[in-house]
matplotlib code that plots the C-alpha trace (Angstrom):
import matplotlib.pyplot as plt

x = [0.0, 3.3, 4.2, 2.0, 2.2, -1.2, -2.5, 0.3, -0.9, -4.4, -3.2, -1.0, -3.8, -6.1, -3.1, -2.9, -6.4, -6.1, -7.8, -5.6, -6.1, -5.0, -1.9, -0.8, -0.9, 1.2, 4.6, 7.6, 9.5, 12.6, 15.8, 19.0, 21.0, 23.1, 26.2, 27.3, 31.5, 31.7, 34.4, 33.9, 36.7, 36.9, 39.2, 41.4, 39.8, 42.9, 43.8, 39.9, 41.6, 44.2, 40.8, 39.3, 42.7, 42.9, 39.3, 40.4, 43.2, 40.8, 38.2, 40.8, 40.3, 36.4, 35.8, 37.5, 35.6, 32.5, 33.4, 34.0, 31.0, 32.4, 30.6, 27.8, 28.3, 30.4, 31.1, 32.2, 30.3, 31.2, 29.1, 27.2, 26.0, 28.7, 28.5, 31.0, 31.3, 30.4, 32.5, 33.6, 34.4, 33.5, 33.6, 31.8, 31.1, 28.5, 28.7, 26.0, 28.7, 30.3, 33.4, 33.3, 33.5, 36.2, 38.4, 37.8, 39.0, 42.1, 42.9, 42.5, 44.5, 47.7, 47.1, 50.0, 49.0, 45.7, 47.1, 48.9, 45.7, 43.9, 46.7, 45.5, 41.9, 41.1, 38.7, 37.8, 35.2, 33.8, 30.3, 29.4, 25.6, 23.1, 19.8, 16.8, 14.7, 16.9, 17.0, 18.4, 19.1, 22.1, 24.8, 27.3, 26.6, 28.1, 27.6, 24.1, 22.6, 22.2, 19.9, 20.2, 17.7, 18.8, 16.0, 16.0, 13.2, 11.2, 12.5, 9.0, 9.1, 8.2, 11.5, 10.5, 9.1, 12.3, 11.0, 7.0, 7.9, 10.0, 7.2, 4.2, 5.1, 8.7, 9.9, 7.2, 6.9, 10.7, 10.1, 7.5, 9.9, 12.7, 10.2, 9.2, 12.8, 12.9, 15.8, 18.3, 18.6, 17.3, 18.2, 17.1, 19.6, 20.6, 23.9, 25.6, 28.3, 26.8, 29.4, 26.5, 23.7, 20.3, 17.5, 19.1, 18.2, 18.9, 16.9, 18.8, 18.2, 20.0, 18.7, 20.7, 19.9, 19.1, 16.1, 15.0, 15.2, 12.3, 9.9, 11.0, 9.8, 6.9, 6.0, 6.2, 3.8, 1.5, 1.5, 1.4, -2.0, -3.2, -2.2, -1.6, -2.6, 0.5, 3.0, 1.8, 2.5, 5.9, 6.2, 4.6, 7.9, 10.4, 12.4, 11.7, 14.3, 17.1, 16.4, 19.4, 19.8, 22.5, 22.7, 25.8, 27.1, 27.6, 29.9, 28.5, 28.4, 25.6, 25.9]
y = [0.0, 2.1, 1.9, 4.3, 8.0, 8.7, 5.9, 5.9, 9.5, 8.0, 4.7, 6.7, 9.4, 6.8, 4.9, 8.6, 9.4, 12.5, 12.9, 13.0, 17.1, 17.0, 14.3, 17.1, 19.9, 18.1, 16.5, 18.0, 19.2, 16.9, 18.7, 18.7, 16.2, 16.8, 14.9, 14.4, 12.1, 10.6, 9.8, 7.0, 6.5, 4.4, 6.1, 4.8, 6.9, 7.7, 10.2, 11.7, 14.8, 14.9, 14.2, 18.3, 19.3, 17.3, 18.7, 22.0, 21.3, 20.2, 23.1, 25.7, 23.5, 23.2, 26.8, 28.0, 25.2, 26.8, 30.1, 30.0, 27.6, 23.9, 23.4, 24.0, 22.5, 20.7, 19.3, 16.3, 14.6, 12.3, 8.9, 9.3, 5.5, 3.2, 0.2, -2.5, -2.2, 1.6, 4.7, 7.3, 9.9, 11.4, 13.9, 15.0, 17.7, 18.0, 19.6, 19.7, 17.9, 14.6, 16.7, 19.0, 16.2, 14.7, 17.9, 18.7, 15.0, 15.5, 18.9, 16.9, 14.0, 16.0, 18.1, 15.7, 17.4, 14.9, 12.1, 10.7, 10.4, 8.6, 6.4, 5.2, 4.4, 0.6, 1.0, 2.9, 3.4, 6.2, 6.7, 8.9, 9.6, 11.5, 13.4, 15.1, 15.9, 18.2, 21.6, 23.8, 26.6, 28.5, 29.3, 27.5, 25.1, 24.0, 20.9, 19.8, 16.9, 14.7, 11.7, 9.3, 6.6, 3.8, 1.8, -1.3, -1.6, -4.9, -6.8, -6.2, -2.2, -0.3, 0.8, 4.5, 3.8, 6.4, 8.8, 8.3, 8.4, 11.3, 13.5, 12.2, 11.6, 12.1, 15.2, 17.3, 16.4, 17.2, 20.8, 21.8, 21.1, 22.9, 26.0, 26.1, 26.0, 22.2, 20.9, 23.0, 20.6, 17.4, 14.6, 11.6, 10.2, 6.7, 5.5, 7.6, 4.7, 1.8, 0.2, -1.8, -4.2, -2.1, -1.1, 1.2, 4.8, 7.0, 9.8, 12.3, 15.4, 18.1, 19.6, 22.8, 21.2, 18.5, 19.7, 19.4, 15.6, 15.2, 17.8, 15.7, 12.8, 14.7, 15.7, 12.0, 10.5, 13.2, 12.7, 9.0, 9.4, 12.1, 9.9, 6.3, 4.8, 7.1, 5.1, 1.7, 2.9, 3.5, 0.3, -1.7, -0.9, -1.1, -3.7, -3.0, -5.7, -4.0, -0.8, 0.8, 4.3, 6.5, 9.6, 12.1, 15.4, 17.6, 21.0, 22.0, 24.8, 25.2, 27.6]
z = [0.0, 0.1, -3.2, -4.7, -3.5, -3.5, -1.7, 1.0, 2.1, 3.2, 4.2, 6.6, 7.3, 8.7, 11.0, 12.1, 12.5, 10.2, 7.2, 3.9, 4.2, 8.0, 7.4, 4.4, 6.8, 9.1, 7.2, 7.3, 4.5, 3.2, 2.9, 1.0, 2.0, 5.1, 5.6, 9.0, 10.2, 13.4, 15.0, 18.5, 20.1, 23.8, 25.6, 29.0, 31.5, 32.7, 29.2, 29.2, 30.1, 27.2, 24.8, 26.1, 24.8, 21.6, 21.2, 21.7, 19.1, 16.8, 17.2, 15.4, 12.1, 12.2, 13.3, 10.0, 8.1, 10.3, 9.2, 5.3, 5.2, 4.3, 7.5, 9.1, 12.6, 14.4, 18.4, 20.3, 22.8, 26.4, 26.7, 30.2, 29.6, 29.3, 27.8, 27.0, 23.2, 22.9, 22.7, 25.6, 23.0, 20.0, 18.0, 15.0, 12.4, 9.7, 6.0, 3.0, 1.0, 1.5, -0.4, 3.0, 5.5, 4.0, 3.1, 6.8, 7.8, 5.9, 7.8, 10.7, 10.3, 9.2, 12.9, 14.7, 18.0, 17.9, 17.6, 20.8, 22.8, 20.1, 19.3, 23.6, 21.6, 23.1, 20.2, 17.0, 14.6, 12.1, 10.6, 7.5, 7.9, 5.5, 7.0, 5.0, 7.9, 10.7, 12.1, 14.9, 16.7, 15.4, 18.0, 20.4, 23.5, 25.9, 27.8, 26.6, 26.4, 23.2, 22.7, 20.6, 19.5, 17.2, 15.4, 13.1, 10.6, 10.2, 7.6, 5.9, 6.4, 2.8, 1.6, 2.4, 5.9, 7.3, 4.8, 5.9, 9.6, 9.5, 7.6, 9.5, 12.8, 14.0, 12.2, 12.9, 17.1, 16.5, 15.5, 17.9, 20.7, 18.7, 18.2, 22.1, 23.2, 24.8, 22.0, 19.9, 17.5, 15.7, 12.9, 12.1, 9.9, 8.0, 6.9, 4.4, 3.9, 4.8, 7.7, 9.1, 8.2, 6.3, 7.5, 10.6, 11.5, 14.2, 15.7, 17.9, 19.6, 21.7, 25.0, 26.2, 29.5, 32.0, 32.6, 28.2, 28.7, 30.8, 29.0, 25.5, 27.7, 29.2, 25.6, 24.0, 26.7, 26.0, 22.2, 22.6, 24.4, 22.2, 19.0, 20.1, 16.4, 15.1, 17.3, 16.5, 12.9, 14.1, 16.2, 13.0, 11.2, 13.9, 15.0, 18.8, 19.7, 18.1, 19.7, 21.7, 23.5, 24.3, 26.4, 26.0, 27.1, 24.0, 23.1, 19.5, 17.4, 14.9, 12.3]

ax = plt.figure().add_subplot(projection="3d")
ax.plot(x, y, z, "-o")
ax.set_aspect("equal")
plt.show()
């Protein structure tokens, strides 16, 4: 019933309750592509403190990539839920050209005052990740919070089910929080180079403060009970069982 534009729009109306009219009024708008390189490291806790100054190192190369627009944000980010496979550290930085991020990476890896604390790196991976549906509040921030859901689609999920639930349900919740001040930022995002198994998306957002994660929570459980049929939609193409969290502490700029 996805296949066909026309008939998707009511088919997805009626999961939401909305008539075709009403499920119009409410997408969101898909953007040009947004590219975003991440860089996890795990880090001995004992050299955390030599990553603030690699980062600080580092920040002299985005900001001019910032300024003279290859960029058009960039931060790094401290896991506050540790797991045993997952990253302390990361940093990141996002560009609306894959040509951006990796000019940006090569800047980087020729600065030889990064590297001794991530040669300490127990592990390392990168992701290169592409977003149409995002949007924030230009300026800098320090020590917010970042959320970031990872979801799995069914292996029977229509091939645009990230596209439908970021227009119908996700992207637009997204924005009323950003408009009201609860989150500075959002993305949902998929893999841009594909270093894990399809079908994997991530929704993440950014609270200036502590106190931004409980009104996005407060927020969700009052949608969910204002619009329950909308989230068994979502849960209908989600692999619930694949689902992870993580929670970290974020110094970003947004342009």
């Amino acid at each position: 019933m996805f296949r066909n534009f026309t008939l998707a729009l009511v088919a997805f109306a009626v999961v939401l309750g909305l008539s075709p009219a009403a499920a119009r009024a409410q997408e969101a708008k898909e953007k040009p592509a947004m590219y975003s390189y991440i860089a996890n490291w795990a880090i001995p806790r004992a050299n955390w403190a030599d990553v603030d100054k690699a980062n600080a190192d580092d920040s002299k190369v985005l900001e001019k990539a910032l300024s003279d627009g290859t960029l058009v944000a960039y931060g790094n980010d401290v896991n506050l839920v540790h797991t045993q496979d997952g990253e302390t550290n990361d940093g990141w930085w996002s560009s609306m050209s894959l040509a951006g991020l990796m000019n940006v990476l090569d800047q980087l890896r020729k600065s030889a005052s990064t590297q001794p604390v991530f040669n300490s790196a127990t592990k390392h991976w990168d992701e290169v990740l592409v977003s149409h549906y995002y949007n924030w509040k230009p300026g800098s921030y320090k020590g917010a919070y970042t959320h970031v859901g990872v979801y799995k689609l069914k292996a029977d999920a229509p091939d645009d089910a990230v596209e439908r639930l970021s227009k119908n349900l996700v992207a637009p919740f997204l924005e009323k929080l950003l408009s009201d001040g609860t989150i500075v930022e959002y993305e949902i995002d998929t893999a841009a180079v594909h270093t894990a198994p399809p079908g994997y998306f991530l929704i993440v957002y950014v609270t200036p403060n502590a106190d931004g994660l409980d009104k996005v929570n407060a927020a969700l459980d009052a949608s969910f009970k204002s619009n329950p049929l909308g989230f068994d939609a979502f849960g209908s193409m989600e692999d619930f069982s694949s689902h992870r969290d993580e929670l970290l502490r974020t110094d970003a700029v947004w342009k």
